[in-house]
C-alpha positions, 0 to 999 in steps of 0.5 A: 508928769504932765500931758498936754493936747494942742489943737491948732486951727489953719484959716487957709494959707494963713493959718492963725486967723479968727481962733479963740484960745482956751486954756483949762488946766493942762490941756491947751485947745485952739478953735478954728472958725473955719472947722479944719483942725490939726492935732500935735501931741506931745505927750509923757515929756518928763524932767530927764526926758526918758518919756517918749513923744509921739506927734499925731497930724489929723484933717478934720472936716466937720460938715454940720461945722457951722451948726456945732456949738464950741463945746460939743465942738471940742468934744468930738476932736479931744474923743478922736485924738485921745483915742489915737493917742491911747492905741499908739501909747499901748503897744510902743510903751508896754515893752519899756514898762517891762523893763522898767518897773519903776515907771510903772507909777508915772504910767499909771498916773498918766493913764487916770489923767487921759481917762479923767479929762475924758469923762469929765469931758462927757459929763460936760457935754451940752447937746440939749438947749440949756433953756430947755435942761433948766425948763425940765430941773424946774419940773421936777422940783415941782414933783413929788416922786414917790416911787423915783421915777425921774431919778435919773433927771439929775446927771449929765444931758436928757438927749444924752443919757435918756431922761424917763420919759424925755424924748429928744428931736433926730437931728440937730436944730438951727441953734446947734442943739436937738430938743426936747420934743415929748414929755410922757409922764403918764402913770407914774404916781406923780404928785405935786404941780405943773411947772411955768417952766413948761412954756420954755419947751419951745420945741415940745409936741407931746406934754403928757402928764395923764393918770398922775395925782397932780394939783393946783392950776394949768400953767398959762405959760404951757400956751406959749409952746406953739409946736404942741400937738398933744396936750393930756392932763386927764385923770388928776387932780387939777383945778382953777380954770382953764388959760386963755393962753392955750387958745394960741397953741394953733398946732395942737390935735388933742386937749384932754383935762377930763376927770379933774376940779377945773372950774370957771368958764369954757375960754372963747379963745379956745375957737383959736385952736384951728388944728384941734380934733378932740376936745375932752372937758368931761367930769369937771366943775366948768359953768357957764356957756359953751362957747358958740365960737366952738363951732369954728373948729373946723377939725374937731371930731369930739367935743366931750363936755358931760359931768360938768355945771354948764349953763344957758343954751345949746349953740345952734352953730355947732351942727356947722362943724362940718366932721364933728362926730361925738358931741356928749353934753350930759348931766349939765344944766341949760336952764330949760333950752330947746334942742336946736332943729339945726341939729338935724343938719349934722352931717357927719355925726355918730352920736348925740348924747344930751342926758340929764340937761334940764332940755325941754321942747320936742324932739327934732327930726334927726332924720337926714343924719345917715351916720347916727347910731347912739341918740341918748336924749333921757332924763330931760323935760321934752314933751311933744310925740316921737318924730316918725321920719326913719332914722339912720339904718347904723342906728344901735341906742335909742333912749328917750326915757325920763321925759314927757313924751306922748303920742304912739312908738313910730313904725319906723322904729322896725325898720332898724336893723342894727337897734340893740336898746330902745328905751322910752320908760317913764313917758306918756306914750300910748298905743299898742306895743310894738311887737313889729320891731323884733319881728322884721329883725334877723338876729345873729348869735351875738345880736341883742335887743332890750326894749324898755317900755315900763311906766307909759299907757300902752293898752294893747299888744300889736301881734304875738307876745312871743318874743325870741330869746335875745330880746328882753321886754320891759311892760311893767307900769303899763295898762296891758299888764293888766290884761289876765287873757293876754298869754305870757303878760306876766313874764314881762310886766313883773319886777324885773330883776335882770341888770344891764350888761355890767360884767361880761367875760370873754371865754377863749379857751383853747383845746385841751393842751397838756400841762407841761407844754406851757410853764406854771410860772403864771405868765405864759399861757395858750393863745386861744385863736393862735394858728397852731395848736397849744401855742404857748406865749407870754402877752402883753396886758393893757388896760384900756377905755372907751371913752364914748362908743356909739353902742349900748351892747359889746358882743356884736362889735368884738370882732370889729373892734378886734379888727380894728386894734389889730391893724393899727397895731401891725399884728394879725388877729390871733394875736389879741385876745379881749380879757374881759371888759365892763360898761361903766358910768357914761357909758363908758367901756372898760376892758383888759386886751392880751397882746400876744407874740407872733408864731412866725418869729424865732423866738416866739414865746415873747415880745422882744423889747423893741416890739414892746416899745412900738406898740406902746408907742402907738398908744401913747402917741395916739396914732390910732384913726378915729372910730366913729363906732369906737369913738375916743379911746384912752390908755389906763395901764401898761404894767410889764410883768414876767419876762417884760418885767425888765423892758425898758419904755424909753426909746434909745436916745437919739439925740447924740451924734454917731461921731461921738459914740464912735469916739467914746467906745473906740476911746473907752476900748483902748482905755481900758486895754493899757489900764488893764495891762499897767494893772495886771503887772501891779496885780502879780507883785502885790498880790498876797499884800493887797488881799490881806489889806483888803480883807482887813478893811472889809472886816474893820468897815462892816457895821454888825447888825445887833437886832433882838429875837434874830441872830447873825450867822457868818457866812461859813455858818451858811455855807456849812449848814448848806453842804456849801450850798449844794443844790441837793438842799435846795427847795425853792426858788423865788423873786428873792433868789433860791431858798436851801434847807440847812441844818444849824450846828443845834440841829435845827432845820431852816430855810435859807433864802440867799440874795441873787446878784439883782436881789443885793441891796444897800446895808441899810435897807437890808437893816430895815427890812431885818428890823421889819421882819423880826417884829413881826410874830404871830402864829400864822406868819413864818418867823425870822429865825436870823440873817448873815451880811458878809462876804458879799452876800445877804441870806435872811434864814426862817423857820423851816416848813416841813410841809412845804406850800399850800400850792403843793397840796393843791397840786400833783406834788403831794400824794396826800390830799386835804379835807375841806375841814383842814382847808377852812382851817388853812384859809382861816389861818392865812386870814388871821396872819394877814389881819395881823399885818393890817391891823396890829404890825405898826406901821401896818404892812400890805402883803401885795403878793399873796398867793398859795405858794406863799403860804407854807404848812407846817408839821401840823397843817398850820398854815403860815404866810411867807415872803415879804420880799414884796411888802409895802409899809403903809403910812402910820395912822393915830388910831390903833387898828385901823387900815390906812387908806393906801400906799402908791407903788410900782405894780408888782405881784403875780398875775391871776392874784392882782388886784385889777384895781391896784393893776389900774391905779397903782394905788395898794391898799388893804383890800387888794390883799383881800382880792388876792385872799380870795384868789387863794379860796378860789384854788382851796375851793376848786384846786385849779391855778389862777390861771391855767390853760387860757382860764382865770379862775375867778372868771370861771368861778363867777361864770359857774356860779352864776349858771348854778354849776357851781358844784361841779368846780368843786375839788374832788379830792377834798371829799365830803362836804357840808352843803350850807358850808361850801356855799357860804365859802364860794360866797365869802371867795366871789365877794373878796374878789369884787372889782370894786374894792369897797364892795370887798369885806375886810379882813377882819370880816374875813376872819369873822366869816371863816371861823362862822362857817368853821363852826357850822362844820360837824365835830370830827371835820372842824377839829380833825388833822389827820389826813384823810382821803375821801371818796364818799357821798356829800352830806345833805345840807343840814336844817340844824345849822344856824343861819345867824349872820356871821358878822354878829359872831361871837367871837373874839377875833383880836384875842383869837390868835393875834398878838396884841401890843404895841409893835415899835415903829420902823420907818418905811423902805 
């Protein structure tokens, strides 16, 4: 049987004038020039002519009919005349094959041929430039993709079929296609190099690559993209210099490379750049001088070149850029140049930062700058005395320290009211202190001020030495400290051990919310400020970065800066909450927003996805107004977890004509409607035959798993052992799927965790993850005991742990209570498994989801570490025992446990184990969730033992307690909790610390297991305890409960 579609072109009277004829198997297709179509469809014709014919006669007018190109051309027409074709085929055909049964082969056939040269049809569909496909083919090539990001860059059209992170123009070109008009690959664990290619992206306006691990040079060709906006390459590893051929891109807003190895020189054609309004060069290796043609930049707003090797001088010229308003050049080297005097003619500058620049001369008088509030002139060779000319009233950092100015501290320094440092250490100064500058100030709740005056020569104290509480003096060094008559000297000349503003945390806690009110799954929590009471909502979690505020104190500006966010975001104020933020080395200020949903929508307890889309939108595009108090911001992580998990980043593609999606449902529709109806009446003669057959080849093609120290269960075995999983036997649902208490046909009880639908994977993943766990045996880990892959289903089974998770203990859901002896011992046995996975499974294993309610108790309160359904297998290193460094991958885990340095870098290692460990102390120590009722609980932790309350977070219920001991647990929690993973121990140190504290426990608290329920007095702290340093114990860790040996190699999933 043969199927033919003719498409025959009418130019005017004439008809046949100007076509093009092509033939492709057995479809016929002619094309006018004109764009009017007519379709004659002849159709089922077989040798004895018992088929049908129907004619079809349609008038196409194609408005872009000029713009289309041929291929896509044909496509819309074929999509139409196929899909009338298919609904007058159905009705006037399915009599007959009742009838005629014999037929049914033929119509079948005929059916597959029509929906085959449909979808081959789609998959040939050209709607993006072929330059422009090839360009991006050529990128990926140059990429190492370890998480398969981009693996779905391989089939069909990127407009099409919406390529990660391609974006594609709304409306046709000139040239018949739409293109390719953003590339934001940003975070995506990306390695490798950038692609020439890039340069054939004619169209491209965002080319975003920031927070990947890539390498090698900046493609000159990347110049020849005229249309690019943003260009943001920041946070890799990229080195060479940079191209001169970026100096054409005249249309480009923003170049950031910061936080790379580019070297060489700042290019003088970058003073072609004639749209440019932030330039981001900061924490390189460029040399040489700056550019003084830089300051032909009318439009620039931020120039950061800080951290590099510049030299030579500071260019005069630049105070002629008219809007600049950042200009950061620290720890450079300029070879003993003076600071331009025509740097006080800035007329819209916010701040001056020159630290550390080898500058030398006088200060100039920056006075007529009535924007500035950030000067940072430190560490330099200036000499000379402070002008005494007012500076601007926005003023909040003032730090002129590390030079060798003399002279007296002006008065005009108490005339500032927003001043929140004022530092001028390690100068020559003289005269009295100023004690007028905290006196004329009207501090508010959140106003603070640190002056810091040590090491210069002031003799003499101006007024009273009684400084209010928010503000911090630094004497030491000075002669007046010297001064014994002087009442309270002492308490600011002594060494001062308080630190700068390094951590802070927020504390919004809402009211008092009952419990169930709000779900315990980690992501929902209270809103703190929201309108209505114990509102409760899942938020967005962001990290976020400035990148050069003009202020040195946070707390007077949240409610700004909370403000400001908010509006450019669309959302009201109760919306956001500030997670916690830190300064950072710059300064810079680190910190974590939660974006919660509005109260006004229906559903209201989360984002919807295109919500989702928007905001992150309007971060990725930089659509935010410049701030000059905030300055420069940038996006360091939008991790989707909980009921986002599942959002998709990518904007629905734009690019494929409504024409054509309405021909392919309508022509899909009708499709499948005569393929279901032929295959129902095939399906009630042949049923009984084709089950059999199918069971058969079922049973002949699946490969039986032989694994030693595991066995293979059938599925009737699961079913059985289940009360055909009844939901009375079941105990637990996770990320994996539910988990059943079963009994064997032995009688043995186990944990059967059965595989959901979206949890199934390939046979030979499921093969690897069965040979991973079944090497892995140690006593705190639960064993593998089998597994089943059959009918469809994929079931691992474990040992059975009677006491159920430590977070049950923690809570309400078990009566009895632990000791603090039993949770030392729980502690010390989560640590011993986990140091098993780091240091003797090979290849090693980080957990990444550690949490209370992974590990299980058994019938005698040991505990045992479960669920590796989120495991990473980290990369094999030659010498036995060591951690490898880390793994990248997709952030997962649950929130109040994460690792805020693997949230941020994507990078897993050994230690964000650790920070999750120490979560779990946190909740042995307090018996509080991670995260409840708007709190985190290792901010609440740190807080109170910071404050010195410590004691009252203690749990309770666990009784009695040695004194010295606990302190030492709060201790080892807070250091596995460090932000900075260097600073957290081991697990091995982990181990080393626990089983010291455990044997300064008294006899019958350290060896009990008896549950106990105290209700007495804590003991004293005991002088007989020793105080050895617990990383010099004596015990053996390697042989205390770990398995040594050999474990054979698995190759990573």
């Amino acid at each position: 049987m043969v199927g033919w579609l003719v498409l025959r072109s009418r130019g005017g009277a004439g008809g046949g004038k100007n076509k093009k004829d092509i033939e492709t198997g057995s479809v016929h297709i002619s094309e006018a020039v004109d764009g009017e179509m007519w379709m004659n469809d002849n159709a089922f014709e077989s040798e004895k002519s018992t088929a049908f014919s129907i004619s079809i006669n349609i008038q196409i007018d194609f408005s872009q009919k000029a713009r289309l190109q041929p291929l896509r051309f044909k496509l819309s027409a074929i999509c139409i005349a196929f899909t009338l074709l298919s609904l007058c085929f159905l009705p006037s055909t399915f009599p007959n094959l009742l009838g005629m049964m014999m037929r049914v082969s033929d119509c079948i056939l005929g059916l597959w041929v029509w929906c085959c040269c449909l979808l081959l049809l789609l998959a040939a569909a050209q709607i993006t430039d072929p330059s422009e496909v090839s360009a991006l083919m050529a990128v990926k090539e140059k990429l190492v993709d370890p998480m398969k990001n981009l693996r779905n860059w391989k089939n069909g059209d990127p407009c099409t079929f919406n390529w990660t992170g391609v974006l594609c123009s709304d409306n046709l070109g000139s040239d018949g296609y739409f293109h390719v008009q953003e590339l934001q690959l940003l975070n995506m664990n990306l390695s490798g190099t950038l692609a020439p290619e890039l340069g054939q992206l004619s169209h491209l306006r965002i080319l975003d690559f920031m927070w990947n691990e890539l390498t090698g040079s900046i493609p000159k060709e990347i110049g020849h993209i005229s249309t690019l906006r943003l260009l943001l390459l920041n946070g890799n590893n990229l080195s060479g210099s940079l191209p001169e051929e970026l100096g054409y891109l005249s249309n480009l807003n923003r170049l950031q490379i910061d936080l790379n190895n580019i070297s060489g020189e700042v290019p003088e054609a970058l003073a072609n750049l004639s749209s440019v309004r932030h330039l981001h060069f900061n924490n390189n290796s460029l040399s040489g001088q700056i550019p003084p043609e830089l300051s032909q930049l009318s439009t620039l707003l931020h120039l950061l070149l800080d951290n590099n090797n510049l030299s030579g001088y500071l260019p005069p010229e630049f105070s002629n850029i008219p809007d600049l308003r950042i200009l950061q050049l620290d720890n450079n080297n300029f070879n003993g140049s003076d600071i331009p005097a025509s740097y006080g003619n800035f007329s819209r500058l916010a701040k001056l930062s020159l630290r550390n620049c080898s500058l030398q001369g006088a200060v100039p008088d920056l006075s007529r700058i009535s924007s500035l509030s950030y000067l940072d002139l430190s560490q330099n060779h200036l000499t000379g005395p402070i002008p005494s000319n007012k500076l601007s009233e926005n003023m909040t950092t003032i730090d002129l320290s590390d030079n060798q100015l003399n002279g007296s501290i002006p008065g005009s320094f108490s005339d500032l009211p927003s001043l929140q440092t004022l530092s001028v250490k390690n100068n020559l100064l003289t005269g009295p202190v100023p004690t007028n500058i905290w006196q004329n100030m009207s501090f508010g709740t959140s106003a603070k001020l640190k002056l810091d005056l040590r090491n210069n020569s002031f003799s003499i104290i101006q007024g009273d030495l009684n400084p209010p509480v928010n503000v911090t003096l630094r004497l030491g060094g000075n002669p007046v400290c010297n001064n014994a008559n002087l009442l309270n000297i002492s308490l600011f000349c002594g060494s001062e051990s308080g630190e700068d503003e390094m951590r802070t945390y927020l504390n919004n806690s809402p009211a008092q919310c009952p419990i169930q009110a709000c779900p315990t799954d980690d992501f929902y929590e209270y809103v703190p400020a929201s309108p209505v009471p114990c509102f409760c909502a899942a938020p967005l979690r962001i990290g976020y970065r400035l990148k050069s505020p003009s202020f040195s104190y946070f707390p007077p500006y949240i409610q700004s800066f909370e403000a400001y966010v908010t509006s450019f975001l669309n959302l009201s104020l109760y919306q956001m909450s500030i997670d916690s933020y830190s300064w950072e080395k710059g300064p810079r200020l680190r910190m974590y927003l939660k974006l919660f949903p509005s109260i006004n929508n229906k559903n209201s307890s989360a984002f919807d996805d295109s919500e989702v889309q928007r905001i992150r939108g309007i971060y990725t595009s930089w659509t935010f107004r410049g701030s000059d108090l905030f300055g420069p911001y940038e996006l360091l992580n939008f991790t989707l977890l909980g009921p986002y998990a599942d959002v998709n980043l990518e904007n629905e593609s734009k690019g494929i004509s409504k024409g054509i999606l309405v021909a392919i449902v309508v022509g899909g529709v009708a499709c499948a409607v005569a393929l279901s109806a032929v295959v129902t009446i095939l399906i009630t003669r042949r049923h009984a035959r084709h089950q059999l057959a199918m069971s058969r080849k079922r049973f002949s093609s699946r490969v039986s798993l032989k694994i030693d120290g595991v066995k293979e269960f059938t599925f009737k075995e699961m079913a059985l052992a289940t009360d055909n999983f009844n939901s009375s036997t079941q105990v637990g649902q996770g990320g994996y799927g539910k988990v059943y208490k079963g009994t064997l046909s032995d009688k043995t009880v186990v944990a059967i965790k059965r595989a959901e639908e979206g949890s199934l994977q390939g046979q030979n993943e499921f093969l690897t993850e069965i040979k991973l766990l079944s090497r892995l045996h140690h006593r705190n880990l639960v064993s593998l005991v089998g597994f089943c892959d059959e009918e469809g289903e994929q079931m691992l089974v474990y040992e059975f742990m009677p006491n159920g998770t430590l977070r049950d203990w923690l809570s309400a859901k078990v009566k009895e209570t632990l000791n603090f002896g039993m949770r030392l011992r729980v502690a010390l046995g989560s640590a011993k498994g986990i140091l098993y996975l780091h240091t003797e499974a090979h290849p090693p294993v980080f957990h990444r989801d550690i949490k209370a309610s992974n590990i299980l108790l058994d019938s005698k309160l040991n505990a045992k570490v479960a669920d590796f359904g989120l495991s990473r297998l980290a990369p094999v290193l030659e010498d036995e025992g060591t951690v490898p460094d880390h793994v990248s991958t997709i952030v997962k885990g649950t929130p109040g446990y994460l690792d805020p340095e693997y949230f941020l870098t994507h990078k897993l290692t050994d230690k964000s184990d650790v920070y999750s460990l120490g979560v779990v102390f946190m909740e042995l120590l307090t018996g509080m969730q991670p995260i409840s009722h708007g709190k985190n609980i290792v901010r609440e932790v740190n807080m109170a033992h910071q404050s010195g309350v410590m004691f009252s977070l203690i749990d309770g219920r666990m009784g009695s307690y040695p004194s010295e001991c606990i302190e030492r647990f709060v201790g080892l929690a807070l250091s596995c909790c460090y932000d900075k993973p260097e600073k957290r121990p081991s697990m091995l140190d982990v181990v080393r610390q626990l089983e010291y504290i455990l044997k300064m426990m008294p006899e019958t608290d350290s060896v009990s297991s008896e549950l106990i329920s105290y209700s007495g007095k804590s003991l004293s702290s005991s002088s007989s305890y020793s105080t050895r340093d617990p990383y010099v114990s004596s015990s053996n860790v390697s042989g205390s409960d770990l398995v040594s040996g050999v474990i054979p190699s698995i190759t990573a999933r």
